[in-house]
Residue frames as qw, qx, qy, qz and C-alpha x, y, z in Angstrom:
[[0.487, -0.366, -0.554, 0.567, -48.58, 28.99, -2.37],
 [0.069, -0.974, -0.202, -0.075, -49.92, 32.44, -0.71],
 [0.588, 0.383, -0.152, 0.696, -47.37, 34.68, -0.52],
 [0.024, -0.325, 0.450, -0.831, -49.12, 36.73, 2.05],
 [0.039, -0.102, -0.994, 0.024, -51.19, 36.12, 4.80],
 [0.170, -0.591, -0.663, -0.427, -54.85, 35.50, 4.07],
 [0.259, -0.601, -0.545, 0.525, -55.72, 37.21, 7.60],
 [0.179, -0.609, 0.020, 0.773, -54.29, 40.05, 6.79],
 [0.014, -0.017, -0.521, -0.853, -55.76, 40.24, 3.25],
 [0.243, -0.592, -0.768, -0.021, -59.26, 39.49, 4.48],
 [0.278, -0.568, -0.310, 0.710, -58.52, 42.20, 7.20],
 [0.053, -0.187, 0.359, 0.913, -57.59, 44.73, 3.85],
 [0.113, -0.222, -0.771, -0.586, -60.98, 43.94, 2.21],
 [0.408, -0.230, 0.211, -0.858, -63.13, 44.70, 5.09],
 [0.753, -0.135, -0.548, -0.337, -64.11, 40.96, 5.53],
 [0.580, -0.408, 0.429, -0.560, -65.31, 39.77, 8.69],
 [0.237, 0.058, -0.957, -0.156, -65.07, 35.98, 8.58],
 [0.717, -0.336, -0.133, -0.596, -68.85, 34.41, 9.72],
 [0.509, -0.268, 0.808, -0.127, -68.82, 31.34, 12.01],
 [0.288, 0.073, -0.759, -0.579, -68.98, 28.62, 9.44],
 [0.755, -0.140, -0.029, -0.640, -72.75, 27.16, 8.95],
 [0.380, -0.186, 0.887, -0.183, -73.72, 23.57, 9.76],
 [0.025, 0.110, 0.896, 0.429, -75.18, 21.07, 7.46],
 [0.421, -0.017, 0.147, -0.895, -79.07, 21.23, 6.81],
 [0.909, -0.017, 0.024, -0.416, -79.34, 17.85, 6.31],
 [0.877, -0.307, 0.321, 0.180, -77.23, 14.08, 6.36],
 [0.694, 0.544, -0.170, 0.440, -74.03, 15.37, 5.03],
 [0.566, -0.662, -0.064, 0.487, -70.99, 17.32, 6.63],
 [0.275, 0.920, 0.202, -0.190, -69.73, 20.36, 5.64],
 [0.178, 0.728, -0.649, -0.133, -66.01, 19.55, 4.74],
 [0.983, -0.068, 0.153, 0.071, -64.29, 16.38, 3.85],
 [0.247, 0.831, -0.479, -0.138, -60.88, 15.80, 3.35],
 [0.906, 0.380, 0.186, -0.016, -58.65, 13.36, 1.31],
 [0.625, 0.118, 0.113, 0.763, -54.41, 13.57, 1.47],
 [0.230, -0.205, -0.015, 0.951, -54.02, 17.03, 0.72],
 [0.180, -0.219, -0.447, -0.848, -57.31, 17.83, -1.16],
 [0.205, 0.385, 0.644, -0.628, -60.68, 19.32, 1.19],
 [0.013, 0.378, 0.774, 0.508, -63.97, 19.34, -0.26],
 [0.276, 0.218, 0.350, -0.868, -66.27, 22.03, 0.98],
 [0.192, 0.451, 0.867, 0.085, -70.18, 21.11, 0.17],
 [0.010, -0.567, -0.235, -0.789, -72.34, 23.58, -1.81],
 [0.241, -0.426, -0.564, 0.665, -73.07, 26.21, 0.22],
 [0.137, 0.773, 0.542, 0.302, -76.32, 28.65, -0.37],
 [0.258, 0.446, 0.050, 0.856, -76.30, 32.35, -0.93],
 [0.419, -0.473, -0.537, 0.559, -77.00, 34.55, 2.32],
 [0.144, 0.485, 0.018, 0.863, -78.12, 37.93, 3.08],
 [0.403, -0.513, 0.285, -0.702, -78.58, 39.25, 6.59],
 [0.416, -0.154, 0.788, -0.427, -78.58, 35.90, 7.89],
 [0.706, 0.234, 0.558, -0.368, -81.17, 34.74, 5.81],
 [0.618, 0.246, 0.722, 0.188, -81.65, 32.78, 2.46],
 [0.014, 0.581, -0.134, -0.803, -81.26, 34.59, -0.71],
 [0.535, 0.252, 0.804, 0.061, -83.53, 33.49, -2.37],
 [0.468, 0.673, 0.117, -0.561, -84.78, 34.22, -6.18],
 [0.803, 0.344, 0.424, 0.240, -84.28, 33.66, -9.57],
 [0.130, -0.267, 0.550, 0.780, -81.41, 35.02, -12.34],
 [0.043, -0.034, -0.677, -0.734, -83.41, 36.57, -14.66],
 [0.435, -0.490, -0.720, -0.230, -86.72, 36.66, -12.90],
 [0.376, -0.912, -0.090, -0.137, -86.48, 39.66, -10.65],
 [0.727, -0.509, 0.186, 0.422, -82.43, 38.91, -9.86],
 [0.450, 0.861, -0.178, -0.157, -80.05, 40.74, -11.67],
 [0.613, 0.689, -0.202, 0.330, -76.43, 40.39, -12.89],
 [0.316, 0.508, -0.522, 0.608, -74.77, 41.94, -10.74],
 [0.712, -0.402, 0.355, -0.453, -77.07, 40.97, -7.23],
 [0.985, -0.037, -0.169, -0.019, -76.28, 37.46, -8.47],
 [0.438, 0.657, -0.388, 0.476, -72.44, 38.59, -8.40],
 [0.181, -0.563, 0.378, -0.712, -73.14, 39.82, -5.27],
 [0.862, -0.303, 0.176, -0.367, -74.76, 36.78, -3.81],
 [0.874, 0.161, -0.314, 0.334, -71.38, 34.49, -4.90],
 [0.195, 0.575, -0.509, 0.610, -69.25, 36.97, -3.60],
 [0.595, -0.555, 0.201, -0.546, -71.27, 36.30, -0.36],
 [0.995, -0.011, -0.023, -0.099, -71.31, 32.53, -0.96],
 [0.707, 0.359, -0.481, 0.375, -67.53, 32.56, -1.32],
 [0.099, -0.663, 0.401, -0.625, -67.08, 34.45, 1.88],
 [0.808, -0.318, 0.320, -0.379, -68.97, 31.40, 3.66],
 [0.922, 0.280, -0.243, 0.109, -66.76, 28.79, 1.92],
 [0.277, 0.578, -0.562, 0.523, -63.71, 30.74, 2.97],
 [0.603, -0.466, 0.350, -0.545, -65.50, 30.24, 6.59],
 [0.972, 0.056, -0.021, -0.226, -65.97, 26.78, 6.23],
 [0.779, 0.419, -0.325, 0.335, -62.24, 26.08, 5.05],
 [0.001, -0.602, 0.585, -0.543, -60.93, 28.36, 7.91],
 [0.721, -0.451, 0.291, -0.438, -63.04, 26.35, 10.40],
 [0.960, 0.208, -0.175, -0.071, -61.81, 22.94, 8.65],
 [0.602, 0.599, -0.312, 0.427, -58.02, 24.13, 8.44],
 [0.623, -0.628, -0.202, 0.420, -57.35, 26.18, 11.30],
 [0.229, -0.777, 0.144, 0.568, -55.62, 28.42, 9.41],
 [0.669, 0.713, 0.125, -0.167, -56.50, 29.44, 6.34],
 [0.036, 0.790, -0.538, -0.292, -52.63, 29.95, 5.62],
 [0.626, 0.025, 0.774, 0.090, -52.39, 25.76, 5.05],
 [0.746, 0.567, 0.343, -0.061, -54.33, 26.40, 1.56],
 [0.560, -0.334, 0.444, 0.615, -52.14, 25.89, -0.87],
 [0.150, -0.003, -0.429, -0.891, -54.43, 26.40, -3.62],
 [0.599, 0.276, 0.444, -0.606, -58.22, 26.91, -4.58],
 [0.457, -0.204, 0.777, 0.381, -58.44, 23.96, -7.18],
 [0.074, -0.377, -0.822, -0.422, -62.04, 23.41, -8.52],
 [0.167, 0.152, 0.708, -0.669, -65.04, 25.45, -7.87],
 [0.035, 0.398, 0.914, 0.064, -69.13, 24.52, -8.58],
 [0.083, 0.212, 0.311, -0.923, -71.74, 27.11, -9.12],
 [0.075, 0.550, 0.827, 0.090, -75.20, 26.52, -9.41],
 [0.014, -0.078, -0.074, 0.994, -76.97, 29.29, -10.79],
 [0.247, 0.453, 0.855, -0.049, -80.83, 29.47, -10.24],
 [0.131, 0.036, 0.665, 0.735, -82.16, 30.22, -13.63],
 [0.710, 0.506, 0.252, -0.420, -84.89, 31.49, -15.74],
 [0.823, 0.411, 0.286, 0.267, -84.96, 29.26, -19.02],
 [0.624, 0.712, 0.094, 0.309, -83.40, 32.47, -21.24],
 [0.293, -0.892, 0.319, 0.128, -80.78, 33.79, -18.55],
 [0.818, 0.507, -0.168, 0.215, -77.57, 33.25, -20.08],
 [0.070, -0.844, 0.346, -0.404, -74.78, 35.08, -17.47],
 [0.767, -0.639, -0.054, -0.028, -74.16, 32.18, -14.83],
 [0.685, 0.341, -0.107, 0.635, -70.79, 32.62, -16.22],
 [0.286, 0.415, -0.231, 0.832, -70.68, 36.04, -14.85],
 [0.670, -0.710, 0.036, -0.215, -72.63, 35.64, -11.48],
 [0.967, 0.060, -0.163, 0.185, -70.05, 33.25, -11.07],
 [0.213, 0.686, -0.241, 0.653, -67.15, 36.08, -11.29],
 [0.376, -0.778, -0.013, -0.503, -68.39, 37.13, -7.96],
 [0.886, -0.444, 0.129, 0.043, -66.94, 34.25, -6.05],
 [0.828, 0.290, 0.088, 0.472, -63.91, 33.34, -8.77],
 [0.291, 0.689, -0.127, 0.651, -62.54, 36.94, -8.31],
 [0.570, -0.697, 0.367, -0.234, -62.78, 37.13, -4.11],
 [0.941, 0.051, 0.010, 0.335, -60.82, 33.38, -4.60],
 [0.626, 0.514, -0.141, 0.570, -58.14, 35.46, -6.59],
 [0.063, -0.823, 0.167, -0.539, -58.21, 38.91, -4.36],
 [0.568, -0.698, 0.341, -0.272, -57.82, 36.86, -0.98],
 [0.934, -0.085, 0.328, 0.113, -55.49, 33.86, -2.19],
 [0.084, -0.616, 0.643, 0.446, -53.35, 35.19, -4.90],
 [0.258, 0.423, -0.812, -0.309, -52.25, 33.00, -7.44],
 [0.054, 0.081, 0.945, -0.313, -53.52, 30.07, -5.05],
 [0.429, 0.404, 0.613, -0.526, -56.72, 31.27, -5.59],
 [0.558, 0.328, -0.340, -0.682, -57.10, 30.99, -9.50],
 [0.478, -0.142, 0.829, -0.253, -58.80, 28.13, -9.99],
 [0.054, -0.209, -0.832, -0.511, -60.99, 25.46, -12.57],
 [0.353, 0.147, 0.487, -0.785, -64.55, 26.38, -12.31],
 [0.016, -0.292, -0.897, -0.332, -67.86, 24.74, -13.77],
 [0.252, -0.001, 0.016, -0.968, -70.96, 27.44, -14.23],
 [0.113, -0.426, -0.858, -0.263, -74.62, 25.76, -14.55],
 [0.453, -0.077, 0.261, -0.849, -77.88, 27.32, -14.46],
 [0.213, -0.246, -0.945, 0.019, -80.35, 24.93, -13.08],
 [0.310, -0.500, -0.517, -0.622, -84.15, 25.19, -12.60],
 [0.540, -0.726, -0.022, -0.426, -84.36, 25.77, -8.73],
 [0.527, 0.441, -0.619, 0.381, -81.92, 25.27, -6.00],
 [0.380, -0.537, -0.696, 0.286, -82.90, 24.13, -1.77],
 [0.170, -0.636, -0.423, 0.622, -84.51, 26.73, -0.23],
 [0.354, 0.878, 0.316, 0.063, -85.13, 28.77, -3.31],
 [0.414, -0.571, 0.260, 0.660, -81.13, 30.34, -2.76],
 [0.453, 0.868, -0.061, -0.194, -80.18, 32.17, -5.97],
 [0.710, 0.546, -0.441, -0.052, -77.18, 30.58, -5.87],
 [0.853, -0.456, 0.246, -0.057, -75.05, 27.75, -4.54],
 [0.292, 0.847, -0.435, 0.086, -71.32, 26.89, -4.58],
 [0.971, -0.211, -0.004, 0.114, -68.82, 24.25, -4.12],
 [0.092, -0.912, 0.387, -0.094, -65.30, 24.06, -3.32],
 [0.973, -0.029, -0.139, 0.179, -62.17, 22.03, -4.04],
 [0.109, 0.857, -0.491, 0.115, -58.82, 23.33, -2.32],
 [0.897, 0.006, -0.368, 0.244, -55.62, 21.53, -1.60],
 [0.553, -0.805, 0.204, -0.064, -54.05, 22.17, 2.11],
 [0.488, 0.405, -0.654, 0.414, -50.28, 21.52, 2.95]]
C-alpha cells in the first residue's frame, strides 16, 4: 500500500501529469480484471512527438533511461485516467519494456531503470515491481522504447 499520497509525491518531483494518450489503433488503453489493470505498451515521447531511434545506433544509455522515465510518466497518466485516483494502486506488479536495439547493444536492462526507479520514487514499496527487459529489432513508429504495465487497484 502507498503510504503517502502519490499527488503529492508527483507534485515533489516536478511532474506534471499529461492527459493520458488514446489508442493508435483497435485496442484500448487500459483493461481491467478484479483488482488487476493492464495498461498497453505505451511509446517513448519527447515534446509531444515520437522518440524515435535506436539503442546503440545514435541512442545512448542514458537518453534511453530518459525516454522510460518519460514512458513511465505516460503510464502513470493512463492509470490515473483509468483509476481516478492514483491513490487506489495498491501496487505496480509486472512491467514490459521493449527496447529498440542494435544487434550488439546489451543495456535494455538499464534503459529499463529509467521507468523501474520513477515506479519506486512515486509509489514506494507499491511501486517495486517484476519486470521483463527485451531488445527487439524495431518498435511502431520507430519509438526507442515501449512499455507495459501490470498494477493491482483496491
Amino acid at each position: 500500500m502507498t503510504t503517502q499520497d502519490v499527488y503529492a509525491k508527483l507534485k515533489s518531483l516536478g511532474i506534471e501529469l499529461p492527459a493520458a494518450g488514446a489508442p493508435a489503433a483497435a485496442y484500448v488503453m487500459s483493461a481491467q480484471t478484479g483488482n488487476t489493470v493492464l495498461l498497453s505498451g505505451h511509446i517513448a515521447k519527447r515534446d509531444g512527438k515520437v522518440w524515435a531511434g535506436k539503442l546503440g545506433g545514435g541512442i545512448s544509455t542514458e537518453e534511453g533511461r530518459e525516454a522510460a522515465r518519460a514512458v513511465a510518466i505516460d503510464l502513470i497518466a493512463t492509470l490515473h485516467a483509468h483509476t481516478g485516483d492514483l491513490n487506489r494502486v495498491t501496487r505496480i506488479v509486472k512491467v514490459m519494456s521493449l527496447v529498440n536495439s542494435t544487434l550488439e547493444f546489451t543495456e535494455q536492462h538499464l534503459v529499463t531503470n529509467g521507468a523501474s526507479e520513477l515506479f519506486v520514487e512515486v509509489f514506494g514499496d507499491a511501486g517495486k515491481h517484476a519486470r521483463s527487459a527485451f531488445g527487439v529489432a524495431q518498435i511502431p513508429l520507430g519509438a526507442c522504447v515501449e512499455i507495459e504495465l501490470i498494477a493491482e487497484v483496491r
